[in-house]
C-alpha positions in Angstrom: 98.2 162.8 138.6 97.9 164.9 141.7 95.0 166.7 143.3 95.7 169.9 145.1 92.8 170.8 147.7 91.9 174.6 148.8 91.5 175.9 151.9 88.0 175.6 151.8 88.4 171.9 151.9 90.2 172.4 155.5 87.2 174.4 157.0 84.4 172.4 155.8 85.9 169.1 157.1 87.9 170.5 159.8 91.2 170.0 158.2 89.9 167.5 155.4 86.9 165.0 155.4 86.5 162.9 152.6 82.0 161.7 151.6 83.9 158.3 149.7 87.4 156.6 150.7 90.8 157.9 148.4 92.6 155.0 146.6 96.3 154.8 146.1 99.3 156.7 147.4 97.8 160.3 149.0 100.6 162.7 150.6 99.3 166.0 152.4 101.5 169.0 153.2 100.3 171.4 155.9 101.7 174.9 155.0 104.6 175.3 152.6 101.8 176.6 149.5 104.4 178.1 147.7 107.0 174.7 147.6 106.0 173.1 144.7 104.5 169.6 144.8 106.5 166.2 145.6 108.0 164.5 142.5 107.6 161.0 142.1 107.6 158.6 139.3 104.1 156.9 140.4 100.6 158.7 140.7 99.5 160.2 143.7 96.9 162.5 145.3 98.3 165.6 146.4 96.4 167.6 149.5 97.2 170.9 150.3 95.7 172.2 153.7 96.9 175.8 155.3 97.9 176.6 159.0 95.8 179.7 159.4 92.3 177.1 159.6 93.3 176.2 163.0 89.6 175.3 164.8 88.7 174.6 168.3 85.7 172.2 167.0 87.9 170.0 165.6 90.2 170.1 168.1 93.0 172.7 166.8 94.6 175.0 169.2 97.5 177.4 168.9 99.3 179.8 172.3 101.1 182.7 171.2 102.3 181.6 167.7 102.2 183.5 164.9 101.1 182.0 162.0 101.6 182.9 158.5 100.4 181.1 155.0 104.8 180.6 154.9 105.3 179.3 158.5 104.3 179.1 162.2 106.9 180.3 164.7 106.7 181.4 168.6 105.7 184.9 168.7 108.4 187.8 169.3 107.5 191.0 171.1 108.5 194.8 169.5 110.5 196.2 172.4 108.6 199.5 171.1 105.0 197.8 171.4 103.1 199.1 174.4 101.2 195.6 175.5 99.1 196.9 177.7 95.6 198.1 175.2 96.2 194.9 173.5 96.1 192.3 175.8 92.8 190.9 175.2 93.5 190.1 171.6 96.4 188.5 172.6 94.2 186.4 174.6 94.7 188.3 177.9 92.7 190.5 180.2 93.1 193.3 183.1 91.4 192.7 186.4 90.9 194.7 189.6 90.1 194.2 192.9 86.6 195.2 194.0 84.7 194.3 197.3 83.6 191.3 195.4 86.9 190.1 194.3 88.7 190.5 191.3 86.7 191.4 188.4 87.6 192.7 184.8 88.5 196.2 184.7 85.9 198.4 183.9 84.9 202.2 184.4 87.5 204.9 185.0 90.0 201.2 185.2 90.0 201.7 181.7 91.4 205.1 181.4 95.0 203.7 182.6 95.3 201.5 179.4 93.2 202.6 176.5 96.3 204.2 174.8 95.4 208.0 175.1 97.4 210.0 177.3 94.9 212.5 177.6 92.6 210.2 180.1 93.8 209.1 183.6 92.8 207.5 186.7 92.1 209.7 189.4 93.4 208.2 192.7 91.5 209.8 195.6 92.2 207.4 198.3 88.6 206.2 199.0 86.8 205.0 195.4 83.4 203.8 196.9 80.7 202.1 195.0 82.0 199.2 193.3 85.7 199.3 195.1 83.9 200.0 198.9 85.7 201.3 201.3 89.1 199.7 199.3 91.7 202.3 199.6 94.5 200.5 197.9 94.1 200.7 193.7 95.2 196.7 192.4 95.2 196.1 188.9 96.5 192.7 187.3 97.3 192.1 183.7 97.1 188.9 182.7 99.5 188.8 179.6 97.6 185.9 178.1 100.6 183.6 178.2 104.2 184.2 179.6 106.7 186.3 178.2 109.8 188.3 179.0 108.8 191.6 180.0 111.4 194.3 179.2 110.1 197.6 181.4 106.8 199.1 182.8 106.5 202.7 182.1 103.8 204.8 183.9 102.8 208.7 184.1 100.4 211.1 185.0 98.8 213.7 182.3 101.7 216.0 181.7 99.5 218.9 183.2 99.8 217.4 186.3 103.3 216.1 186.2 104.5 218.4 189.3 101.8 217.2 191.8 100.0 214.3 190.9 103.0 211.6 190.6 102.4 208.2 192.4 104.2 208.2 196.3 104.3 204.6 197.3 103.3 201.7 194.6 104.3 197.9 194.2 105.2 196.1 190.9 104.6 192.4 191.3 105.6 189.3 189.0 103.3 185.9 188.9 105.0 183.7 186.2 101.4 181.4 185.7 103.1 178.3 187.6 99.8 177.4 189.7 102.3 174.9 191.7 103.9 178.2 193.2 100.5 179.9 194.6 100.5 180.4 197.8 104.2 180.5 198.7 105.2 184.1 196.9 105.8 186.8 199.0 102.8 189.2 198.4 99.7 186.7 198.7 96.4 189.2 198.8 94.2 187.0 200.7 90.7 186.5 201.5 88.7 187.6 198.9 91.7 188.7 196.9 93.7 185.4 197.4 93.2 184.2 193.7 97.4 186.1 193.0 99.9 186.2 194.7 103.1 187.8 193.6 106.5 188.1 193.8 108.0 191.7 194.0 109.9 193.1 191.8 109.4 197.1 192.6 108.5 199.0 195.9 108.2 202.7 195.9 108.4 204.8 198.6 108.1 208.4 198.4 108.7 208.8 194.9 109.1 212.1 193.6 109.5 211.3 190.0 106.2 211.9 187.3 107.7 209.6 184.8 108.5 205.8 186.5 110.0 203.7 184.1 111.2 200.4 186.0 113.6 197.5 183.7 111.8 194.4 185.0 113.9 191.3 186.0 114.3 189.1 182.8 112.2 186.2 184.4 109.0 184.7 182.2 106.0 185.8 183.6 102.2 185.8 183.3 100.6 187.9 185.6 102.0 191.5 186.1 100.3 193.4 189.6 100.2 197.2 189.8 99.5 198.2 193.4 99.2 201.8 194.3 98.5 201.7 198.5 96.7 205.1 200.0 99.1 207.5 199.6 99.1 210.0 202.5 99.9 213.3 200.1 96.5 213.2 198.6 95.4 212.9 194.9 97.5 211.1 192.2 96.6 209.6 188.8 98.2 207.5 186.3 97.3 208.5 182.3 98.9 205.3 181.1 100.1 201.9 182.8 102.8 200.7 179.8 104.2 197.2 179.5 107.2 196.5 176.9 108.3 193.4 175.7 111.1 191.8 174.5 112.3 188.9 172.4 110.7 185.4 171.7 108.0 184.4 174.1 109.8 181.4 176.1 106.8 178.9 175.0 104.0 178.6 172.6 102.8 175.8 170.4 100.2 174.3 167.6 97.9 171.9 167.4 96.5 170.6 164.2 92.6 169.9 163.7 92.1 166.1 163.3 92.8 165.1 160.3 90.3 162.7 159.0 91.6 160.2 156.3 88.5 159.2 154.7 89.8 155.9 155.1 92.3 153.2 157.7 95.6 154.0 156.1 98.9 152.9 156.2 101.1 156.0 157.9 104.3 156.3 156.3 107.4 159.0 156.6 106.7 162.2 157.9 109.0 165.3 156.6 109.5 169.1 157.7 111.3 171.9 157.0 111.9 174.6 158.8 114.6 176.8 161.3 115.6 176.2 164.9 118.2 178.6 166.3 120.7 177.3 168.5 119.4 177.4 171.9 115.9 176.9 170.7 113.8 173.7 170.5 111.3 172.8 167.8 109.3 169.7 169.1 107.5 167.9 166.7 105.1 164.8 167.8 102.0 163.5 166.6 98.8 161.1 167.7 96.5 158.5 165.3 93.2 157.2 166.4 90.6 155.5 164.6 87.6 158.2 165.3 87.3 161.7 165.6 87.0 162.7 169.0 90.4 162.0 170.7 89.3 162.7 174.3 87.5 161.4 176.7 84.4 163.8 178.7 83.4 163.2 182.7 80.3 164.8 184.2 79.9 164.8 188.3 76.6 163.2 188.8 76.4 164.8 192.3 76.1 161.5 193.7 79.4 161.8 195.9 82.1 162.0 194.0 80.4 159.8 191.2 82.1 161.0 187.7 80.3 159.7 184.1 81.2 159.8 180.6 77.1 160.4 179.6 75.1 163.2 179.8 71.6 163.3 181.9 69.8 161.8 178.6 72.7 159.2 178.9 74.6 159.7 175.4 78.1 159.4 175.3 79.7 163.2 176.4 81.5 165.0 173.1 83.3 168.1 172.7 80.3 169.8 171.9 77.9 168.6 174.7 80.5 168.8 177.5 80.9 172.9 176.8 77.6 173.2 177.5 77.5 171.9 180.9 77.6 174.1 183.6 80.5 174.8 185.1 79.8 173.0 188.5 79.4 169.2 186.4 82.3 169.6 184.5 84.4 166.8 185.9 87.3 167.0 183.5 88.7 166.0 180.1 91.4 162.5 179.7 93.1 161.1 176.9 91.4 158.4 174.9 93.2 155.4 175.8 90.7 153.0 173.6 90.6 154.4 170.4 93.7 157.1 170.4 97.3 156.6 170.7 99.4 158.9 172.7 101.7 162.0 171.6 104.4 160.5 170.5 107.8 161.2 172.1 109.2 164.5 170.0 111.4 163.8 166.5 114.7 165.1 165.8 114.0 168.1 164.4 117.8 168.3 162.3 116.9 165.2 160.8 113.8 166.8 158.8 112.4 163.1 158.5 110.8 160.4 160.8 108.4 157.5 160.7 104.6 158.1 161.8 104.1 157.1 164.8 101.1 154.6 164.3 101.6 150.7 164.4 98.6 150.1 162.9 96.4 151.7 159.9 94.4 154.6 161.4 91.7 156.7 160.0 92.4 160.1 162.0 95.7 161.7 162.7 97.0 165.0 164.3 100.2 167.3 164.9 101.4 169.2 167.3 104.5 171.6 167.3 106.1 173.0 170.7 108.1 175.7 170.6 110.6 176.8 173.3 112.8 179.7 172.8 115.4 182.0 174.3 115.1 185.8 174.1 117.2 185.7 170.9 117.0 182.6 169.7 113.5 180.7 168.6 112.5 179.0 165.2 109.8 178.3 162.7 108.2 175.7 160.8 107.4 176.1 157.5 105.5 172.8 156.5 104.6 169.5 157.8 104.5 166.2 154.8 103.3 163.0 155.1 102.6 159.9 153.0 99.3 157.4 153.5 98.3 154.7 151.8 94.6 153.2 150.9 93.5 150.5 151.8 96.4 149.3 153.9 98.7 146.7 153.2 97.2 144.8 155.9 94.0 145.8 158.5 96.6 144.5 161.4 100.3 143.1 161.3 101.2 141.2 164.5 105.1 140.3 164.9 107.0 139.1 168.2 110.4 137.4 168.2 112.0 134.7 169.8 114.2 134.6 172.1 113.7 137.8 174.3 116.8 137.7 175.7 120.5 137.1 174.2 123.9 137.5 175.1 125.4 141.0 174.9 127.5 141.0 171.8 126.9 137.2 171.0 125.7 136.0 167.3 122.0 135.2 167.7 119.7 133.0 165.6 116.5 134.9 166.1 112.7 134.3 164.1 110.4 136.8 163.5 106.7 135.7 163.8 104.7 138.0 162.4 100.4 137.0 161.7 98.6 139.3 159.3 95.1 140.2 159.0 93.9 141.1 155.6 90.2 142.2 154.3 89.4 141.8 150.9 90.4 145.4 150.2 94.1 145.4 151.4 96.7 145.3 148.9 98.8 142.4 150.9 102.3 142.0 150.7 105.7 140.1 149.5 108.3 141.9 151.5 109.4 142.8 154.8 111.9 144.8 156.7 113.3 144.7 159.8 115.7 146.8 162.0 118.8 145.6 163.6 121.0 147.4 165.8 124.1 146.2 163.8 124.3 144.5 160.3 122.7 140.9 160.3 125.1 138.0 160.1 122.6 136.4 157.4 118.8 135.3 156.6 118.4 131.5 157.3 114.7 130.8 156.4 111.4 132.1 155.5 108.3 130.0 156.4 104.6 130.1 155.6 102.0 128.2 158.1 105.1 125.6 158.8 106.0 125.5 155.2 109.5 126.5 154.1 109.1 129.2 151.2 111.4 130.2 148.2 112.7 133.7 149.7 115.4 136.5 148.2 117.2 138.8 150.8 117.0 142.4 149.0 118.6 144.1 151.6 121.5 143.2 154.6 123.2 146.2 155.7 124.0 148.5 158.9 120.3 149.2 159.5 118.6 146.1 159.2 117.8 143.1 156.4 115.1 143.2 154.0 113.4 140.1 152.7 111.2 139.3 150.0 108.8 136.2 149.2 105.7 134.7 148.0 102.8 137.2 148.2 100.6 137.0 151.2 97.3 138.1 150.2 93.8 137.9 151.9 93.1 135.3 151.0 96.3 133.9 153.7 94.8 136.0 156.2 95.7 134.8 159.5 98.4 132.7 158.6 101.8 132.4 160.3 104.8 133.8 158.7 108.4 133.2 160.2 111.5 135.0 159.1 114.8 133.3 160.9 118.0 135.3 160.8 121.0 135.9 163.1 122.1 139.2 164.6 123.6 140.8 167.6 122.2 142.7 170.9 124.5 145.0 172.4 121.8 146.9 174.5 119.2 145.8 176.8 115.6 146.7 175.5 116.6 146.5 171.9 113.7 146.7 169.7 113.3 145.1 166.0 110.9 147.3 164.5 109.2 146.0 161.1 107.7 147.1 158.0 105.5 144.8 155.4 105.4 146.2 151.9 104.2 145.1 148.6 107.5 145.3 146.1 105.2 145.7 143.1 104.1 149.3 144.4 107.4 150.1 145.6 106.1 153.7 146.4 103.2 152.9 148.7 103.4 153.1 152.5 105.5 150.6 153.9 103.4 150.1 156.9 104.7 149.4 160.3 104.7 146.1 162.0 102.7 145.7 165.7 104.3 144.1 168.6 101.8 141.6 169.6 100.6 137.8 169.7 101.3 136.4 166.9 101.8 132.9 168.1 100.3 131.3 171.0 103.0 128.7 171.2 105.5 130.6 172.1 105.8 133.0 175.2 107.0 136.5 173.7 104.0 139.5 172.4 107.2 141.9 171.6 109.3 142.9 169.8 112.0 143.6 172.1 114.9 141.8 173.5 116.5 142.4 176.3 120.0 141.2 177.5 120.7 138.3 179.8 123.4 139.6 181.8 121.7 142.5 183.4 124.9 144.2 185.3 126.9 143.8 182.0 130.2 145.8 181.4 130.3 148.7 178.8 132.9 147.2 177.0 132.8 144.0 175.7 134.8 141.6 172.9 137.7 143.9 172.6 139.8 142.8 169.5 142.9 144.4 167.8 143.2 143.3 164.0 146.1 142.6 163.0 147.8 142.1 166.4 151.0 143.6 164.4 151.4 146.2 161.5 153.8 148.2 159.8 153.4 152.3 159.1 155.6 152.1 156.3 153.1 154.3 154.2 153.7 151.1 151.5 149.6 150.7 151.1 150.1 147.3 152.9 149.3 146.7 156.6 149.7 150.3 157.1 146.9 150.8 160.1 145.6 148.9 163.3 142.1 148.8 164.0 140.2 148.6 167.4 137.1 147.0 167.8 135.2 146.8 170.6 131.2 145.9 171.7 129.9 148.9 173.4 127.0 147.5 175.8 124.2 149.1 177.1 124.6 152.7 177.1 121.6 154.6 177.3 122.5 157.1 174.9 125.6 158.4 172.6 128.9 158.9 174.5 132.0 160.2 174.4 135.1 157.9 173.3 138.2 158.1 172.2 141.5 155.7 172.0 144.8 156.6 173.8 148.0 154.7 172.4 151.1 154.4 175.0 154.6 153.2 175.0 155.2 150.3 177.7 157.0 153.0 179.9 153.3 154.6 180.6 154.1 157.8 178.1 151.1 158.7 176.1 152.2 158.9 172.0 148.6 159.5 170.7 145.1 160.3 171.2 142.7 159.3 168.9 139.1 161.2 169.5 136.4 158.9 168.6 133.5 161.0 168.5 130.1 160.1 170.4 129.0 156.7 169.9 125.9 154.9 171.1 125.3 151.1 171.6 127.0 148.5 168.9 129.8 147.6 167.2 132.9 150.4 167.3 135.6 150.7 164.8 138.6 152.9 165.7 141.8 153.2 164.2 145.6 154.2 164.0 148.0 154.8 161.7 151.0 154.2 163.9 152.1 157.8 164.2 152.8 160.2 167.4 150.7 163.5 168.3 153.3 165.5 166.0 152.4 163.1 162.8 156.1 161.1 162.7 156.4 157.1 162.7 156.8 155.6 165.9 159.6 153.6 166.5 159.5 149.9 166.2 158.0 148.5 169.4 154.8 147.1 171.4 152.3 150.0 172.2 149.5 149.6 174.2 145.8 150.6 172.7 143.5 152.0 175.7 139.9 152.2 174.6 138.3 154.9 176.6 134.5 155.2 177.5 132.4 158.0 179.0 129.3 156.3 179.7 126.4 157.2 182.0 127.5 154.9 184.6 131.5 156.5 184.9 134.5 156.0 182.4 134.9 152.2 181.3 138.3 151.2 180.6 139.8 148.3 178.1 143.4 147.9 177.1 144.9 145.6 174.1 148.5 145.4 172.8 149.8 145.8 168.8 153.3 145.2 167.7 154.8 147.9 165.4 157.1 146.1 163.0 159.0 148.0 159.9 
């Protein structure tokens, strides 16, 4: 069966509150209405939530995406779309300086952006009451976010074309980095020192009615418009234009909280969507285990006191903390109790990661960052994810033992993982666990001490998979150990788990916790690091067989190189270069980008131009290009006929 929930549902819970706990296999899709639902051979509750019911209440957010019931994407500007009258929808605002300071245009201000050519501000030189004595007319549009402006255009009504045309102005650029006030080169000062500006235009003793200026393509926020007294008398400008162009270099969306109903178990989360090349679609996500994910201070006025309660002493909450005034606001921080951290950002190409959550969660949220070039940007049309209810287990605690191994070497490793169950949690027969390279083997499984009947169900290039006697909560607490042998190759590896029940083969397998689960022994991770520190990049170079013949009889017919490649921080170029004994290069053999772990190159003992080598003794040089400069290792074959 599956349960498809409306829109409504999102607003009246924020994205989705549930009065009673779900049960089973529940997987939500935000956006994507028209894809049709997930097929699987198992029931399942099927969510449906929008991307429009994005509320600040519930802490959603979005800047300068445009979203769609199909997809959100970073917005892009009409290079035909005056800017200017629309900027306080688009979350901006136009300000000028006063006496006072800078204030939000108002008045005759108004009359340079309202769209209607047939309006104007006069410029006399002296504006008195509200400007004083000012003589020079400022005016700063605050675009509402930053974005590439293509050209300002301004004009005079065109009944005054021949004698009311602006003599000297400035064009300035503020790109909203606070980190630069203060050090561009036209800083206002005193009571107008709140911009400062870089500029981009200065005109002097202009002639021309019509200026239309193509603005440096540099991101900015803040655009100045400066008209100093000009000495020929009266002048006016009927519209102040500002054109756009392309994708705005940044914007992203934040989810509401999602609130589960229920701790879950977090399982895979999907996407689809587009990302041009040259554009970045970052996808990352947080899980807590209640609905407020921040944390509110409030200056007592006691020094520099800061609290987290009100004056009646209750804990500060979204909704309290915007009503204080602004003087006691003392700031807003990340939950570090109860919330988790954005993760780090998935690979978006991959359209598939794990949840970040290590433990079952009640309340989960997503956030997309979008950067973009002028041409290039992207979109995301949905976001999918699996939970499960109850959990498999409340918590899962796992460390292995030892923490450190030899780089490259065969290592008998257990896995101690300690599971707390309540009454509710389905439990759990099976578990998985990562490996940078394929296991050498599963020796034993053990229960409290107790050696237990065990099945390997998986041993491959990811990791093993093992399945057992069923823990359920009744075993809570108890000590299970899973011994197997593997190899490290980087320092810092980390053996991720899942525990799963093999009986529901579709629920959430639900990730394992690096923590204490035995107090005999002196580990609390997961991770492994390697015990030669300055180890080489290369390591266990072998050639296999050390002599073949490319006869092209099916037999013997190619050499293989296989190295350890240790410690590299990420993927990196390789490749194997094959010489005669003389020093002259017969072959190169491009090995693609490889990362940490066991490498496999081979050759099938021909020269650059595809012919058989001559009989002889050719030297294999394994090439590196790691972080730390190119690593070198050389080996010999025989080629025999």
């Amino acid at each position: 069966m599956s349960k498809t929930f409306s829109a409504a549902a999102w607003v009246l819970g924020g994205l989705l509150a549930w009065n009673s706990p779900a049960t089973g296999l529940t997987i939500y899709r935000i956006g994507g209405a028209e894809a049709p639902a997930p097929q699987l051979d198992t029931p399942y509750d099927f969510v449906q939530l929008p991307w429009a019911e994005v509320n600040p209440a519930r802490y959603g957010s979005t800047e300068q995406v445009v979203v769609t019931d199909a997809s959100i994407a970073p917005q892009q500007l009409d290079p035909d779309t005056n800017l200017a009258p629309l900027l306080k929808q688009q979350g901006g605002q136009v300000l000028s300086l006063t006496w006072i300071g800078w204030n939000p245009a108002f008045g005759r201000d108004l009359d340079l952006f309202d769209g209607d050519a047939n309006t104007a501000f006069l410029g006399d030189g002296n504006w008195g009451g509200d400007y004083g004595v000012i003589k020079n007319k400022s005016i700063v549009f605050d675009l509402g976010g930053r974005y590439l402006i293509d050209r300002v255009v301004f004009y005079p009504r065109q009944r005054f074309a021949a004698d009311r045309f602006i003599e000297h102005f400035l064009v300035g650029m503020n790109d909203g980095d606070p980190l630069k006030d203060g050090t561009r080169v036209h800083n206002f000062g005193g009571r107008g020192g709140a911009f400062d500006f870089d500029i981009a235009y200065e005109g002097i003793e202009n002639t021309a009615a019509r200026v239309e200026l193509a603005m440096p393509r540099n991101p900015l926020r803040y655009l100045l418009f400066e008209a100093p007294e000009n000495t020929r008398g009266i002048w006016e400008v009927a519209e102040f234009e500002i054109y756009g162009t392309g994708y705005v270099p940044a914007a992203s969306y934040v989810s509401n909280v999602i609130d589960l109903g229920s701790a879950a178990s977090l399982g895979k989360l999907s996407w689809q969507g587009r990302q041009d090349p040259g554009a970045q679609v970052s996808l990352s996500m947080r899980s807590g285990e209640d609905e407020e994910p921040n944390t509110y201070w409030r200056y007592t006025f006691r020094g520099d006191e800061r609290s987290r309660f009100d004056a009646q002493g209750k804990p500060l909450t979204l909704a309290s903390y915007g009503k204080l005034e602004s003087a006691e606001k003392a700031g807003v921080t990340h939950d570090t109790e109860r919330w988790d951290f954005w993760s780090s950002a998935y690979d978006f190409v991959a359209g598939t990661g794990a949840m970040a959550a290590t433990e079952p969660r009640r309340y989960v949220q997503f956030r997309a960052d979008f950067s973009a070039t002028e041409e290039a940007g992207g979109a995301l049309d949905y976001l999918e994810f699996a939970v499960s209810i109850p959990p498999v287990a409340t918590e899962a605690l796992a460390e292995i033992v030892p923490v450190a191994a030899e780089a490259g070497a065969p290592t008998a490793f257990t896995y101690k993982l300690r599971p707390r169950l309540r009454r509710e949690d389905l439990g759990f027969d099976s578990i998985e666990i990562d490996t940078p390279a394929r296991p050498l083997g599963v020796q034993a499984v053990r229960l409290s001490g107790v050696p237990v009947a065990f099945s390997v169900t998986r041993l491959d290039d990811r990791g093993l998979g093992v399945r057992f006697e069923r823990v359920s909560p009744q075993q809570t607490g108890e000590l299970l150990e899973v011994d197997f042998r593997a190899e490290v190759f980087r320092y810092g590896t980390t053996f991720p788990g899942r525990v799963f029940d093999s009986q529901h083969p579709n629920e959430v397998h639900q990730p394992i916790t690096p923590g204490d689960a035995d107090g005999l022994v002196d580990s609390n991770t997961l991770t492994v690091a390697l015990r030669d520190v300055a180890v080489r990049t290369i390591g266990a170079l072998r050639v296999v067989p050390a002599a073949f013949s490319p006869n092209g009889d099916g037999a013997n017919d190619r050499v293989e190189l296989q190295a350890d490649l240790l410690n590299l921080g990420q993927a990196v170029p390789v490749r194997l270069a094959v010489f005669e004994l003389s020093g002259r290069r017969v072959r190169l053999v491009a090995g693609g980008t490889q990362a940490s772990g066991r490498l496999r190159l081979s050759w099938d003992g021909r020269n650059e131009r595809g012919e058989p080598v001559p009989p002889g003794i050719y030297v294999l040089r394994l090439e590196v290009e790691a972080d730390r400069g190119q690593a070198v290792a050389q080996s010999v074959v025989s080629v025999v006929y």
